[in-house]
C-alpha positions as CSV (number, residue, x, y, z in Angstrom):
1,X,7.5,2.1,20.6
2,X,5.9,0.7,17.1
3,X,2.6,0.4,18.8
4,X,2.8,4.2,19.7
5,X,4.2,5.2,16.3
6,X,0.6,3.4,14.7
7,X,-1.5,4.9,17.4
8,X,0.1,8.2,16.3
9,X,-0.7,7.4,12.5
10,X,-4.7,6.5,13.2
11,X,-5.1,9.2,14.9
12,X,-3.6,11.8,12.7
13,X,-5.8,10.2,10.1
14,X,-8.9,10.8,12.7
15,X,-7.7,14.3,12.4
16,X,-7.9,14.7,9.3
17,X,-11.2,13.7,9.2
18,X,-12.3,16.2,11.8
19,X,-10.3,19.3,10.3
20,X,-12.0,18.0,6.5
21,X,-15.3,18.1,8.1
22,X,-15.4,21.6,8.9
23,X,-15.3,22.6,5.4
24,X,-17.4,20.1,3.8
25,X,-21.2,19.6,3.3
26,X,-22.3,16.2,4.8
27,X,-23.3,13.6,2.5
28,X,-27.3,13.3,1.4
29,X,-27.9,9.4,2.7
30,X,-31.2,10.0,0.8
31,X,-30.0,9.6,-2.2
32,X,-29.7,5.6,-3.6
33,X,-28.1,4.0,-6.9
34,X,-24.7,4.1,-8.0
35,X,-22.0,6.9,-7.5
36,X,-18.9,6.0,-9.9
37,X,-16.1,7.8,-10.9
38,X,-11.8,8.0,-10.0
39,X,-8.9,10.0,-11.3
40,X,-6.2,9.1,-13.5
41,X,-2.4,11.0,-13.5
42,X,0.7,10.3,-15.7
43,X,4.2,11.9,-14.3
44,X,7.1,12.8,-16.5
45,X,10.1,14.0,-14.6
46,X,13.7,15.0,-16.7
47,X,17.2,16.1,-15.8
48,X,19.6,17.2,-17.9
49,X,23.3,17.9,-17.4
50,X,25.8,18.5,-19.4
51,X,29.5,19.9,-17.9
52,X,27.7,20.6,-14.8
53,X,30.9,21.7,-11.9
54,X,28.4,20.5,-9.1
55,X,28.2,17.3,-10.3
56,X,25.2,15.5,-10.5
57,X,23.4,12.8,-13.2
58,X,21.0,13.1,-16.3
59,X,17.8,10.6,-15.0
60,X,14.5,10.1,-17.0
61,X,11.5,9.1,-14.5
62,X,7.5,8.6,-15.2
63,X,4.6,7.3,-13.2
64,X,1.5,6.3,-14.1
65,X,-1.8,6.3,-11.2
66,X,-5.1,4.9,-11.3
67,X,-7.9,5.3,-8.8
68,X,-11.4,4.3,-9.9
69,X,-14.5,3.7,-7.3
70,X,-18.2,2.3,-7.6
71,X,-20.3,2.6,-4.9
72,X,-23.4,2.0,-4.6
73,X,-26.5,3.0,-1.9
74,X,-30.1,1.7,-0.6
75,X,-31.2,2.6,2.7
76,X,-29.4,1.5,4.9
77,X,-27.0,-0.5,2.9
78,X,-24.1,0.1,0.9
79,X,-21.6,-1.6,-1.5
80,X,-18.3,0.2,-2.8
81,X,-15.2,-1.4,-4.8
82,X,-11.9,0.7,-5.0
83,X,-9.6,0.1,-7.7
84,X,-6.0,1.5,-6.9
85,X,-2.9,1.3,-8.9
86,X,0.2,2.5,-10.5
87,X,3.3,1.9,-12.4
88,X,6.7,3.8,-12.9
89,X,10.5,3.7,-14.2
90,X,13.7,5.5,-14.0
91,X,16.4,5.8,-15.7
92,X,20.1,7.3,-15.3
93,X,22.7,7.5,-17.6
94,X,25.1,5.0,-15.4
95,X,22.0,2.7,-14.4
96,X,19.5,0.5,-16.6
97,X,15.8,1.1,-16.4
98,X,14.4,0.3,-13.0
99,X,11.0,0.3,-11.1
100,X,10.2,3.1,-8.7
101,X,6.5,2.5,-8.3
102,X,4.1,-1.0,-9.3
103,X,1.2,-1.0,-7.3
104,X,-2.2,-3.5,-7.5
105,X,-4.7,-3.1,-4.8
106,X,-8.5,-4.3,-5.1
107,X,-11.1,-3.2,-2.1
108,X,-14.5,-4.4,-1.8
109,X,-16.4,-3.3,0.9
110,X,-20.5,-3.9,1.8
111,X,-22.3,-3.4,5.1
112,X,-26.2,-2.3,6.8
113,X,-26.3,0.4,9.0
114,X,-26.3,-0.7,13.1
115,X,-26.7,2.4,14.4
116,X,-25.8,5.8,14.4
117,X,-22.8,5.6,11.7
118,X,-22.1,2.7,12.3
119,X,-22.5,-0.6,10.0
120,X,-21.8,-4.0,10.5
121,X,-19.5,-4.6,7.3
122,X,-17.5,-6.8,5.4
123,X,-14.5,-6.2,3.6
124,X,-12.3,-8.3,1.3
125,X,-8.8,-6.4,0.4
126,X,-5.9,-7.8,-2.2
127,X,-2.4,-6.5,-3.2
128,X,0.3,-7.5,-5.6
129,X,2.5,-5.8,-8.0
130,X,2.5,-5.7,-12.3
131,X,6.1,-6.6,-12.8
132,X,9.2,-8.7,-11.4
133,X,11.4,-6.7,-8.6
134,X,15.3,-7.0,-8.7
135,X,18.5,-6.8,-6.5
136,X,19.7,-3.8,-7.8
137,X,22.7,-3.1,-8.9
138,X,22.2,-6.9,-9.7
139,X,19.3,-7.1,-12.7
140,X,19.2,-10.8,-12.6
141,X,18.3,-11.7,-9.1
142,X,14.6,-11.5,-9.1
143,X,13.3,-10.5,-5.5
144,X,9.6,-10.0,-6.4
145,X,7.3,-10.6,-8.8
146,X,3.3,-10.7,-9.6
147,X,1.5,-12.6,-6.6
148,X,5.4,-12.9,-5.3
149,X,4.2,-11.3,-2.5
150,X,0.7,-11.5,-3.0
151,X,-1.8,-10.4,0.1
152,X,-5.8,-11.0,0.6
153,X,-7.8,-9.9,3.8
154,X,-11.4,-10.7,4.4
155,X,-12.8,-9.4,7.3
156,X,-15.7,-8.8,9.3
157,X,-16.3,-6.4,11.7
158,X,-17.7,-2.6,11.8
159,X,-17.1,0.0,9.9
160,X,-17.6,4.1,11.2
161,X,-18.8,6.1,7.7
162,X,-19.7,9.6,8.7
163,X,-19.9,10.7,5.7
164,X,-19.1,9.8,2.1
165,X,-15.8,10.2,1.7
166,X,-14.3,8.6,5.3
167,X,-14.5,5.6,6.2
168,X,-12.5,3.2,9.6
169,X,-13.3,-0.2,9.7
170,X,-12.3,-2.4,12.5
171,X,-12.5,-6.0,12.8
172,X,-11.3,-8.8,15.1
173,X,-11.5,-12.0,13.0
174,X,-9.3,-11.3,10.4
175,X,-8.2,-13.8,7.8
176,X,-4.8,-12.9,6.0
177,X,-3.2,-15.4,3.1
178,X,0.4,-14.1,2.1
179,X,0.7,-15.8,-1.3
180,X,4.7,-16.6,-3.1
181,X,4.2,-18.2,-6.2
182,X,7.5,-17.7,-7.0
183,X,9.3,-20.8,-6.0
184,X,12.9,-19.7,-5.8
185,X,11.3,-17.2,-3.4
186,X,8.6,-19.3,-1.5
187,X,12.2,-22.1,-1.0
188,X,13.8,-18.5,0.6
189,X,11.4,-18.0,3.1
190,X,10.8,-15.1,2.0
191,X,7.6,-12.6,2.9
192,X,6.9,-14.9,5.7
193,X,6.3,-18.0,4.4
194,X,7.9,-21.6,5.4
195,X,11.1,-22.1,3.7
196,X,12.2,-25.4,2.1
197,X,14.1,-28.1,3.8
198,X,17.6,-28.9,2.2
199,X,19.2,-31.2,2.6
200,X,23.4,-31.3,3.7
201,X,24.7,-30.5,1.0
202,X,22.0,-27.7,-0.1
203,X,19.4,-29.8,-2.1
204,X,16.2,-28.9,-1.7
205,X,14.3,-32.2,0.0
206,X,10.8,-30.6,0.8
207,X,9.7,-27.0,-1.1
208,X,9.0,-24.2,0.3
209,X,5.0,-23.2,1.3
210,X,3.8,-20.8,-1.3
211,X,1.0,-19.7,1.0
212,X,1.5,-18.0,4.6
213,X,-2.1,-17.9,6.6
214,X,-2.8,-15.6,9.3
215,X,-5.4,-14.9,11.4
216,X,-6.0,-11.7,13.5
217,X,-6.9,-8.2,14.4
218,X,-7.4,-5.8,11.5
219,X,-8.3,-1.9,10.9
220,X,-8.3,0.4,7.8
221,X,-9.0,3.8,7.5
222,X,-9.5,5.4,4.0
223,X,-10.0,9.2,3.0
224,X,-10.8,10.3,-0.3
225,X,-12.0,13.8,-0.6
226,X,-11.5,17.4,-2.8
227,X,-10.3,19.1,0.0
228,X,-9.9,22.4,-2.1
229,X,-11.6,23.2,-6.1
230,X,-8.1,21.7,-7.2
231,X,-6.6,19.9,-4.7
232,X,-7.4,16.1,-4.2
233,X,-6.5,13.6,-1.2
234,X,-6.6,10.5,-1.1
235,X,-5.3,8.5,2.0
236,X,-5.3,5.1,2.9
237,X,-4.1,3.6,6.4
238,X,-4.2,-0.3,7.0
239,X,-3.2,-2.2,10.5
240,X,-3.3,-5.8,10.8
241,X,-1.9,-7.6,14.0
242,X,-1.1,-11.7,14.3
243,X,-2.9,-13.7,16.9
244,X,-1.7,-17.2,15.2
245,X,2.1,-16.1,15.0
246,X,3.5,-19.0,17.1
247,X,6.4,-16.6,18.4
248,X,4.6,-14.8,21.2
249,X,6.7,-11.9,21.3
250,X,6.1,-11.0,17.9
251,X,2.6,-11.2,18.9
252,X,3.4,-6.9,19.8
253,X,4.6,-6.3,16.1
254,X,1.7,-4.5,14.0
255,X,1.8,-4.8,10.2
256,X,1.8,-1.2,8.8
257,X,0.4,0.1,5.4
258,X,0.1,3.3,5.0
259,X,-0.5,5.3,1.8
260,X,-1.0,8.9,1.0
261,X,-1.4,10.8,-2.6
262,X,-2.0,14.8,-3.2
263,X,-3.1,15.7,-6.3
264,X,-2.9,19.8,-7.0
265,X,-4.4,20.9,-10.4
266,X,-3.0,23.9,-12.1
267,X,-5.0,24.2,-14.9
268,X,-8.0,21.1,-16.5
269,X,-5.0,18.7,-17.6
270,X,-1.6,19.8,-15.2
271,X,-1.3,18.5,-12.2
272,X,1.0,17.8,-9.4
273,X,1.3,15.1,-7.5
274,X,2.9,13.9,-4.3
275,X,2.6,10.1,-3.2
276,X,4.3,8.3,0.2
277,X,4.0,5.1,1.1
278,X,5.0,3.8,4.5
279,X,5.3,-0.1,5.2
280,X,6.6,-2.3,8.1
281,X,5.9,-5.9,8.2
282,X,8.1,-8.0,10.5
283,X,8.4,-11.2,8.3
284,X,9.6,-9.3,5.6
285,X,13.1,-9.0,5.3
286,X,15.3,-6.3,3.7
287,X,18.6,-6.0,2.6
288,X,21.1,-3.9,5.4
289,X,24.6,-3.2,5.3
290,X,26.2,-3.1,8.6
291,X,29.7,-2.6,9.8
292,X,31.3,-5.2,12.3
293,X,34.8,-4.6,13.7
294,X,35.2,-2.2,10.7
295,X,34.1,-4.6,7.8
296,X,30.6,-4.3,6.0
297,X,28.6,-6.6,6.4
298,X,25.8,-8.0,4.1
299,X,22.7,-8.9,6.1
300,X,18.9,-8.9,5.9
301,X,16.2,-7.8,9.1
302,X,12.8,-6.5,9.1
303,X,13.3,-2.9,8.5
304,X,10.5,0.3,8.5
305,X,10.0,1.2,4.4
306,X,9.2,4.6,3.0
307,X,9.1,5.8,-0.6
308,X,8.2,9.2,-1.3
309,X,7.5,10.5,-5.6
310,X,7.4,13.9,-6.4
311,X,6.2,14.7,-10.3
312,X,4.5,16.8,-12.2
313,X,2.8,15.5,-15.7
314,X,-1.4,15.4,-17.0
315,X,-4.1,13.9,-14.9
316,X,-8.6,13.8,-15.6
317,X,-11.0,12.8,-13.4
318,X,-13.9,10.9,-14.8
């Protein structure tokens, strides 16, 4: 079933390549140097209530996002780095200030043309977050922090660029390093990695691994394109798929990244933006509340993550 539900992913993405297309002028591959640019956006969202009968909560929310790209061209080779990231809050007036985006992501890509649109490429991709993650309701329980999880791919393999603003590249040798250098973390187990040894009465005797390395099967499929004179989309799928798991059953299990912003301009500075992120990763666990024999139960799994943010606030592209 998950391997259907990625299939079904790629190829809407392939999709939206195709229905893009029809409307867009192919890129000039005669033209070398450098192409540079990205978008920035800041979100303000505010709700007010005050003796309201349908009951509801005054909450404060902003987000920040940053996209900025290089790329570069010579023939028949090409080098691009993508800078992603973003950073928001929210607050209510019966809960403290609280994440509800932090985002680092770093892509460098380079590859010569094999044939057709095809290139035999390289691609190194890292991810981490700005700021410590809590347990919420609990705000001293830290659950995540900067390079607690922190993920780099390197890869090799071939990438399909039809134009300039699509890209899929596959590759199967595939180096992954999961990285928790937070030790109260790394001693959990947590985001994969081996958990300490303890000893009877709960000491610890060995510490836990703060690096996790993988090996496997990787794809990523990025779209970035002006799809209207003011709308802007940017969307970014990534697959990766253990051969070195030990556990040959979770062998089948298929890491999921998938990312998707809208910007719509109203006017040069007002814009409106919608960003999803869907993630599944089978070594990391979540918090779930169950029910067993009619008591709730506190327990952790591997679980499919979405996060959806609506806002509205001032954005440029430079």
């Amino acid at each position: 079933m998950r391997r259907i539900f990625t299939l079904t992913i790629f190829v809407a993405i392939l999709q939206c390549n195709t229905a893009f297309g029809q409307i867009t002028i192919k890129e000039d591959t005669t033209v070398n140097g450098w192409k540079k640019g990205g978008f920035f956006a800041m979100n303000i969202n505010q709700v007010a209530l005050l003796n309201w009968a349908a009951g509801g909560e005054s909450a404060l929310s902003s987000t920040v996002l940053l996209n900025a790209f290089a790329k570069y061209r010579k023939n028949d080779t090409y080098f691009e780095t993508i800078f992603d990231a973003g950073f928001g809050f929210i607050t209510t007036k019966s809960q403290s200030l609280r994440k509800n985006e932090d985002k680092i992501e770093l892509n460098i890509n380079a590859g010569k043309k094999a044939k057709g649109k095809f290139y035999y490429a390289s691609m190194l991709n890292f991810r981490t977050q700005f700021a410590p993650g809590f347990d919420f309701p609990n705000d001293t329980t830290v659950i995540s922090r900067f390079l607690a999880p922190g993920f780099l791919s390197v890869a090799a393999g071939l990438n399909y660029k039809p134009n300039d603003w699509f890209s899929a590249f596959i590759s199967p040798a595939t180096g992954r390093a999961t990285f928790v250098f937070d030790q109260t973390l790394a001693n959990a187990g947590q985001f994969g990695v081996e958990k300490a040894i303890l000893d009877s009465i709960g000491n610890v005797v060995t510490e836990g691994k703060n690096v996790r390395w993988e090996f496997g099967a990787y794809l990523r499929a990025r779209l970035q394109k002006d799809v209207a004179k003011n709308i802007t989309v940017v969307s970014n799928l990534q697959l990766f798929n253990n051969y070195s798991d030990p556990i040959a059953g979770q062998r089948a299990n298929i890491d999921v990244n998938w990312e998707n912003l809208i910007l719509i301009k109203a006017n040069k500075w007002l814009t409106t933006s919608i960003f999803t992120n869907l993630i599944y990763d089978h070594d990391v666990q979540v918090p779930v509340k169950r029910t067993v024999d009619g008591v709730e139960v506190n327990s952790t799994g591997p679980r499919t993550q979405f996060k959806e943010v609506l806002g509205i606030g001032l954005s440029f592209k430079f």
